[in-house]
TORLUM-962250 format. One record per residue (C-alpha): x, y negated, z negated; chain; residue in three letters. Coordinates in nm, 4 decimals. Layout:
residues N
        c1        c2        c3  kette  rest
         X         Y         Z      A   Ala
...
END
This chain:
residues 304
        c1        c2        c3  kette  rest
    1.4044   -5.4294   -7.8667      A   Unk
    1.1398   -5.6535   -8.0352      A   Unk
    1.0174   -5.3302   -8.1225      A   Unk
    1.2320   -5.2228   -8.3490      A   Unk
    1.2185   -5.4800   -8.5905      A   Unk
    1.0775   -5.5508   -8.8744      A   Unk
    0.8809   -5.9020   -8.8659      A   Unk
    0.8694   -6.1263   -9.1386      A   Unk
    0.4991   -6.1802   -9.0630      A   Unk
    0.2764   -5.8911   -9.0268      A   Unk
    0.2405   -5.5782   -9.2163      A   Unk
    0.6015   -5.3626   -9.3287      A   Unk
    0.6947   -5.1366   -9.1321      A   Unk
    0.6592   -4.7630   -9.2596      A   Unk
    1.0329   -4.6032   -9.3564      A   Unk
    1.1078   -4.2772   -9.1520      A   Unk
    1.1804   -4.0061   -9.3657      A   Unk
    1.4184   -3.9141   -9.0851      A   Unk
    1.6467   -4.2218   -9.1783      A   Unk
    1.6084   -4.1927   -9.5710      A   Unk
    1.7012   -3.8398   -9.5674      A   Unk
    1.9755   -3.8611   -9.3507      A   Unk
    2.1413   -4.1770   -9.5879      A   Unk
    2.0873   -4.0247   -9.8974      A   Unk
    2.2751   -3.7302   -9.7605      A   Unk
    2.5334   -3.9477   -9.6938      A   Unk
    2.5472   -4.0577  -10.0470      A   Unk
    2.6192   -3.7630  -10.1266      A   Unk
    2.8976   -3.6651   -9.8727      A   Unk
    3.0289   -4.0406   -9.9515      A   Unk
    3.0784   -3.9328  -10.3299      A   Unk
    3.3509   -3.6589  -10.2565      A   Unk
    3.6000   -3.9457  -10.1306      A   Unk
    3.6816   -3.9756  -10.4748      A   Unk
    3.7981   -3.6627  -10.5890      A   Unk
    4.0782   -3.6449  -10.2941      A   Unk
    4.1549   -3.9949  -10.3488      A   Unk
    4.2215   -3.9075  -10.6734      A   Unk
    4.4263   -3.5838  -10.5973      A   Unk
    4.6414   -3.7691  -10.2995      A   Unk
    4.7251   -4.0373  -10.5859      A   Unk
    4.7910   -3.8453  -10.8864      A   Unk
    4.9513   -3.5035  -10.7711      A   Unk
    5.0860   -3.6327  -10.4274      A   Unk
    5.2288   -3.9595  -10.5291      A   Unk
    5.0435   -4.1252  -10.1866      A   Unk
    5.0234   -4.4927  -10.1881      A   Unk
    4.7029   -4.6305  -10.1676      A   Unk
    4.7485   -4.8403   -9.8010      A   Unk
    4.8319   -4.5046   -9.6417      A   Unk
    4.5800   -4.2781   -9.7697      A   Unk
    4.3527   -4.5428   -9.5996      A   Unk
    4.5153   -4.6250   -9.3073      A   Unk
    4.5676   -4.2085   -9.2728      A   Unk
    4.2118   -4.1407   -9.3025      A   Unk
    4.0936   -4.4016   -9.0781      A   Unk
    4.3121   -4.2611   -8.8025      A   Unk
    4.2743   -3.9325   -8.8432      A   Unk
    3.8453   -4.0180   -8.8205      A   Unk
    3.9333   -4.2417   -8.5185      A   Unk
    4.1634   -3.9300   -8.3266      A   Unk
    3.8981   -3.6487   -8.4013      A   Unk
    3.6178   -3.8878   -8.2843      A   Unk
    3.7896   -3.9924   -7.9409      A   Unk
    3.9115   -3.6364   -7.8837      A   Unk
    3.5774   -3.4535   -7.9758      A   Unk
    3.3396   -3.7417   -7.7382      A   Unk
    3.6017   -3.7442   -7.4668      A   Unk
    3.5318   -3.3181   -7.5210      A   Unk
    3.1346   -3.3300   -7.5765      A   Unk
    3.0116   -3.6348   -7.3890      A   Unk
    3.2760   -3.9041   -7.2470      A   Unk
    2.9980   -4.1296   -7.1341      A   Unk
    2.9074   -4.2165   -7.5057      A   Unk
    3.2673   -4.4165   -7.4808      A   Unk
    3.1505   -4.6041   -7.3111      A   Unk
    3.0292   -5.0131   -7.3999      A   Unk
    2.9663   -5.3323   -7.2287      A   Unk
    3.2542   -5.5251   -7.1859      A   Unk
    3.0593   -5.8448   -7.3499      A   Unk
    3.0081   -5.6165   -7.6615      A   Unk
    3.4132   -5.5130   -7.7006      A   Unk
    3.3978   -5.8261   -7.9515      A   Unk
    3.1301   -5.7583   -8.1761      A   Unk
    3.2977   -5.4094   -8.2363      A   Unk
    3.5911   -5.5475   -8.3005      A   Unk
    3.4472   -5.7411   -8.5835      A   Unk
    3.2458   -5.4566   -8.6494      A   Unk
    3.5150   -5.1964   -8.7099      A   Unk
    3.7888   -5.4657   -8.8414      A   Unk
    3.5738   -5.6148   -9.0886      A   Unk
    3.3519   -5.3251   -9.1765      A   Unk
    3.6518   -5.0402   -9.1660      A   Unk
    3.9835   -5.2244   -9.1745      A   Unk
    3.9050   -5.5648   -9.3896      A   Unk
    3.7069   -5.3638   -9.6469      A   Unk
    3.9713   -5.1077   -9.7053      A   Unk
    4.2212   -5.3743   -9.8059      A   Unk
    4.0010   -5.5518   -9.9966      A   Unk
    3.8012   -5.2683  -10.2078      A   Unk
    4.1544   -5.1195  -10.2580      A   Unk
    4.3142   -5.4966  -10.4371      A   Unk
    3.9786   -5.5344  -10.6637      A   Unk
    4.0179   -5.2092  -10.7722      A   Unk
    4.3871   -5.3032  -10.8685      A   Unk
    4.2772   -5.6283  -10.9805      A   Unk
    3.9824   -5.6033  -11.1319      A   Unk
    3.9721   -5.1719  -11.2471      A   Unk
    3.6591   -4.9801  -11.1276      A   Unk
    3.4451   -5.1317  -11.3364      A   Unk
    3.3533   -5.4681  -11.2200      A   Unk
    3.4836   -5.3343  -10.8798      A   Unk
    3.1959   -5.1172  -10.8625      A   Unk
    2.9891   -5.3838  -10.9660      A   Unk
    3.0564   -5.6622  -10.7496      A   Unk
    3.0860   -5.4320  -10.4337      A   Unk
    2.7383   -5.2851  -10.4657      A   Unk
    2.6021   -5.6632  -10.4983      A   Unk
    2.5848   -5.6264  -10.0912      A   Unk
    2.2558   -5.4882  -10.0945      A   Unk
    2.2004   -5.8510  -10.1821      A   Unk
    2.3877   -6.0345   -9.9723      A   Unk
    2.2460   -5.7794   -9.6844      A   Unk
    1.8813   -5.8402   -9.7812      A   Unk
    1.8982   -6.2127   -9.7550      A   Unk
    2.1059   -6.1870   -9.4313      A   Unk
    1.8473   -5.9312   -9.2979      A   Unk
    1.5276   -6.1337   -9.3524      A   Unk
    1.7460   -6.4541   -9.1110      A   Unk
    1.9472   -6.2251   -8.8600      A   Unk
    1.7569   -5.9179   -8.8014      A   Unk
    1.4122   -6.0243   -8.8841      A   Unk
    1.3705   -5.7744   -9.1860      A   Unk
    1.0202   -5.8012   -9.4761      A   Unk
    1.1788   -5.8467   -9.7810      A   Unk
    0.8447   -5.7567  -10.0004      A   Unk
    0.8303   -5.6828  -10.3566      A   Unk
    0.9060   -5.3355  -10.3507      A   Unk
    1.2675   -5.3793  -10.1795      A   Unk
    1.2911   -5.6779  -10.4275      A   Unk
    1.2348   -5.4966  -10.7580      A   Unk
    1.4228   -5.2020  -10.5577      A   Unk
    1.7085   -5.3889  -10.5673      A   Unk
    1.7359   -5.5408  -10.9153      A   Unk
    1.6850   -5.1990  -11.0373      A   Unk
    1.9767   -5.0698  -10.8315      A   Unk
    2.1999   -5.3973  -10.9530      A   Unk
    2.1283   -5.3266  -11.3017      A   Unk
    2.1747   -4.9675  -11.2710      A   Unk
    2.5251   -5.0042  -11.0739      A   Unk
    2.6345   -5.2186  -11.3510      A   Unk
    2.5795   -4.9972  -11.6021      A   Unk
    2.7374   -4.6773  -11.4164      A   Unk
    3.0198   -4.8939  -11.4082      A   Unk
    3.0273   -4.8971  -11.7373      A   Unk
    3.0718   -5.3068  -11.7428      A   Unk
    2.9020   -5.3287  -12.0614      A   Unk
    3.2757   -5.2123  -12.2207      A   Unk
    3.4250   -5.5082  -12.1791      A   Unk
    3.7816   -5.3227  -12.2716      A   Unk
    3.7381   -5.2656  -11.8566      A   Unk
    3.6770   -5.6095  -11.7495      A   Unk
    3.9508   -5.7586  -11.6441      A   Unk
    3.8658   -6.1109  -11.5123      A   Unk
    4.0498   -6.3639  -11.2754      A   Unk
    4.0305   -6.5759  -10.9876      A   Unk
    4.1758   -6.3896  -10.7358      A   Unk
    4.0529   -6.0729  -10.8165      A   Unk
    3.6625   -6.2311  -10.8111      A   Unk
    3.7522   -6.3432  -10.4541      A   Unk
    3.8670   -6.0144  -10.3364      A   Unk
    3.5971   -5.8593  -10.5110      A   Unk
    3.3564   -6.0615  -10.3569      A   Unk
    3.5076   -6.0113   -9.9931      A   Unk
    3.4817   -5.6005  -10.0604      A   Unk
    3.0996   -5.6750  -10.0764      A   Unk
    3.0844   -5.9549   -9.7845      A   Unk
    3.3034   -5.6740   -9.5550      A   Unk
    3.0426   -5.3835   -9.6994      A   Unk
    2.7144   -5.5931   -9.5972      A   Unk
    2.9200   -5.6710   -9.2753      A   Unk
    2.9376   -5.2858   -9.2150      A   Unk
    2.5828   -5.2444   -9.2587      A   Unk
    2.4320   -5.5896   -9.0879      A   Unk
    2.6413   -5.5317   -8.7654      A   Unk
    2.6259   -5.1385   -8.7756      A   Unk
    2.2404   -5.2303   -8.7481      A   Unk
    2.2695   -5.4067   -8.4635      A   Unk
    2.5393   -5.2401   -8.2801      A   Unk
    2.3205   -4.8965   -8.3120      A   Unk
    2.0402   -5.0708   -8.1082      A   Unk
    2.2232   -5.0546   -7.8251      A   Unk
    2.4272   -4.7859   -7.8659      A   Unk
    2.4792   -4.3972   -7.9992      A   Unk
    2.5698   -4.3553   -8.3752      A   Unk
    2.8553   -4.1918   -8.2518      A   Unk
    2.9979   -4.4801   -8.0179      A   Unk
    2.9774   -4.7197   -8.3331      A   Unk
    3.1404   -4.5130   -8.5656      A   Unk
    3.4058   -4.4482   -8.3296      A   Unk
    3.4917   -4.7839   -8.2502      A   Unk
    3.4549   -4.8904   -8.5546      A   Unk
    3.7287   -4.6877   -8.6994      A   Unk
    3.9206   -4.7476   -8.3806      A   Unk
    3.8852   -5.1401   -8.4117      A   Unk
    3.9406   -5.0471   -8.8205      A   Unk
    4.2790   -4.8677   -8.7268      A   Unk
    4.3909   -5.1296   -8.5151      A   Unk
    4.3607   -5.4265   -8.8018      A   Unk
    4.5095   -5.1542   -9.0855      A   Unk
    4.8196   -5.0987   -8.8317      A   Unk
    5.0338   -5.4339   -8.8101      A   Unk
    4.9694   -5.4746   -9.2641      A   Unk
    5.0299   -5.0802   -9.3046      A   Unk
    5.3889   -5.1553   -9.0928      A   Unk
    5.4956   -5.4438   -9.2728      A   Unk
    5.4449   -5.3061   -9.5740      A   Unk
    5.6635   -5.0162   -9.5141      A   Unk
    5.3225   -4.7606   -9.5825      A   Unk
    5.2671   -4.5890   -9.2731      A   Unk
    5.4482   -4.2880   -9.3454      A   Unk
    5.3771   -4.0710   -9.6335      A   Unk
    5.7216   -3.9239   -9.7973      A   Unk
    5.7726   -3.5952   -9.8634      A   Unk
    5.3801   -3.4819   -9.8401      A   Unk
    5.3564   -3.1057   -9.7973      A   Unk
    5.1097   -2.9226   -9.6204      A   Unk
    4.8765   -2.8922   -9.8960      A   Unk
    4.8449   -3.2603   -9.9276      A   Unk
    4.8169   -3.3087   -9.5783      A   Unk
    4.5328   -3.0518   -9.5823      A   Unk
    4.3709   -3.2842   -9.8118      A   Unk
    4.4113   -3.5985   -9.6355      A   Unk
    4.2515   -3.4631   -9.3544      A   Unk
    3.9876   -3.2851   -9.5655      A   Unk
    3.9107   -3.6392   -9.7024      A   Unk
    3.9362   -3.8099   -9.3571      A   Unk
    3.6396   -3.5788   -9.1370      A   Unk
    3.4220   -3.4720   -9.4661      A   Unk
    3.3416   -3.7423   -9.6824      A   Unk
    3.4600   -4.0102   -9.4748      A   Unk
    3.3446   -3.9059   -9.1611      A   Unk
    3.0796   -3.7419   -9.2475      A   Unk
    2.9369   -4.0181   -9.4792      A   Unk
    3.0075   -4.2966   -9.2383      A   Unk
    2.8306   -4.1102   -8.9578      A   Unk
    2.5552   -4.0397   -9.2046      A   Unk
    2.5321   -4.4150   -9.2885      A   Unk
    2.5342   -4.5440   -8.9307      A   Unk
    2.2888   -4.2661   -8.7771      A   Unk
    2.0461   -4.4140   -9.0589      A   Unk
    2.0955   -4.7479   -8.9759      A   Unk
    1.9246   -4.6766   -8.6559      A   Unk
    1.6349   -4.5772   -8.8295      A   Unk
    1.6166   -4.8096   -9.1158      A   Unk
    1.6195   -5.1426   -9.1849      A   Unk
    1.9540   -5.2681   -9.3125      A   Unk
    1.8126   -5.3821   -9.6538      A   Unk
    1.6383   -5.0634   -9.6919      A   Unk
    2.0051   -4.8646   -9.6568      A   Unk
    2.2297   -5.0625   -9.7886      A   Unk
    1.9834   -5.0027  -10.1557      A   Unk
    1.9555   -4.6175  -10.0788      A   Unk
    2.3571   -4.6264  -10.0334      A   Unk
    2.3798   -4.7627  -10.3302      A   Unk
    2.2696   -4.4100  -10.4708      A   Unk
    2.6644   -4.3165  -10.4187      A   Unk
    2.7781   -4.4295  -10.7517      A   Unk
    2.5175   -4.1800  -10.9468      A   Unk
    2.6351   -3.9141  -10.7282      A   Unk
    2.9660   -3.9777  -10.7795      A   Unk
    2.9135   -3.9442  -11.1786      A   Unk
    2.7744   -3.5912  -11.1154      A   Unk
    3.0568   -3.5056  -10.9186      A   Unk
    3.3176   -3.6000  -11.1539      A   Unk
    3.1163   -3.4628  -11.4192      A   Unk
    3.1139   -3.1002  -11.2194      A   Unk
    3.5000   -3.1046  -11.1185      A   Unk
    3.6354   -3.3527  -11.3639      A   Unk
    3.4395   -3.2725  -11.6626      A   Unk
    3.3985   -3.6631  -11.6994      A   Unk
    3.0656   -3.6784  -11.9056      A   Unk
    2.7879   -3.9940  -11.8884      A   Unk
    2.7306   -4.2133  -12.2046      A   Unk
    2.3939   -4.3201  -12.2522      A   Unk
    2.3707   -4.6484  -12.1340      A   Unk
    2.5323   -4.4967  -11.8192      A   Unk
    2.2087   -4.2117  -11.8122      A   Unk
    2.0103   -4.5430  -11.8272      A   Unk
    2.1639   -4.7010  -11.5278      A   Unk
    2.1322   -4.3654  -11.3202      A   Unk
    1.7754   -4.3303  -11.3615      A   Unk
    1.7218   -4.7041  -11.2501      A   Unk
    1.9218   -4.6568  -10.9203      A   Unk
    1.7317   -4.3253  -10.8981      A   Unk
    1.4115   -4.5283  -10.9754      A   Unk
    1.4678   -4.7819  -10.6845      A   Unk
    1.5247   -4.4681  -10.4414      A   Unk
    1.2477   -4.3615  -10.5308      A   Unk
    1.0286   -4.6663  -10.4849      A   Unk
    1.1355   -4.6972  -10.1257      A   Unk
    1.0522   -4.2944  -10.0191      A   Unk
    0.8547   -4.2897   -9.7214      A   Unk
    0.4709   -4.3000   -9.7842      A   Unk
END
């Protein structure tokens, strides 16, 4: 295992272009979610605690059914590891879905945005303590590039979208804290273990903590939704979601979790172009600015 990480004494170790290919592709799967999001809410009427508690079920079901189909061993885990996925997939899946969805209420995209891509921060200075990651001045300028450039994507220069208050800091704060937890613990869970196990329990152990607040709240089932919408749902459950969790996690086993959680951080710019192609939603300048800075910091952390 010592192996595998990255000392803070001693040269860096080299990134595998293996790893940074495969999480910048997630970026870009990870930048469709809002487009169906956006359909289920505006033409379907779906409530916002459903379309996530439907999407991290529906991940959970095709995952179970397709490794019980392709390779039931991979199932398997310790039981002395049945806790850290549970933290794993209830903070990292369940947790962060109720909290990115209230500081987007709260707060509106903008500083949303903002404070949850701060946890390429709060992962760094984890990383250099828990995992035993280099933080060198390459990942450090890296990451104030992709700070600045997040915040103006966001567009938190208009300050017509800032809508400040105590609450809605904390929960925007927690969205970042339960994003870095994704990424810290996804890093170590994929040590021992296939991609594919930790994504599946973590939407498993995700499902489990989104059941008991969906019920209560009377949000499990969606009314009326006709096929077409259900088509969607799942659409947005196994291709973005799926597919850019998977992409995430399978990079985490080649990265370091600094090093990720900055090239994830890519998913914003993406998600401009997309809404620019299907949307028609253009970029103002200052938001241009902010792209190429993000793009900048990806850029500064290719492989050599």
């Amino acid at each position: 295992m010592n192996s595998t990480l990255e000392r803070s004494r001693g040269p860096a170790r080299e990134i595998p272009l293996r790893g940074y290919l495969i999480v910048l592709g997630g970026t870009v799967i990870w930048a469709l979610t809002g487009i169906f999001i956006k359909i289920l809410l505006t033409r379907y009427g779906m409530a916002t605690l459903t379309i996530a508690f439907w999407r991290v079920l529906i991940v959970a079901a095709f995952l179970l059914l397709a490794l019980l189909a392709l390779d039931a061993k991979l199932l398997r885990i310790a039981p002395r590891d049945i806790g850290i996925f549970f933290l794993y997939g209830a903070i990292g899946i369940g947790i962060h879905q109720i909290v990115w969805i209230s500081s987007v209420q709260m707060n509106g995209v903008a500083v949303a945005t903002v404070i949850v891509y701060s946890s390429p921060a709060l992962v760094a200075v984890v990383a250099t303590r828990l995992l035993r990651e280099r933080i060198n001045r390459t990942k450090l300028i890296a990451l104030g590039l992709t700070l600045v450039g997040c915040a103006l994507v966001a567009r938190a220069y208009d300050l017509r979208q800032v809508e400040l208050n105590a609450l809605g800091i904390a929960v925007g704060v927690g969205s970042a804290v339960t994003l870095a937890t994704y990424s810290l613990m996804g890093r170590i869970v994929t040590r021992r273990y296939s991609a594919w196990t930790s994504v599946f329990y973590a939407f498993f152990f995700g499902w489990v903590l989104l059941l008991p607040a969906t019920v209560a709240l009377g949000a499990i089932e969606p009314a009326g939704l006709p096929l077409d919408g259900w088509t969607t749902l799942v659409f947005l459950a196994l291709v973005p979601t799926l597919g850019g969790f998977a992409a995430y996690t399978i990079g985490l086993s080649h990265l370091p979790a600094s090093v990720a959680s900055i090239l994830a951080a890519f998913e914003p710019v993406t998600a401009a172009v997309v809404a620019y192609l299907v949307f028609g939603e253009t970029l103002e300048p200052l938001q241009l600015i902010g792209a190429g800075l993000i793009l900048a910091s990806v850029i500064m952390l290719r492989p050599k």
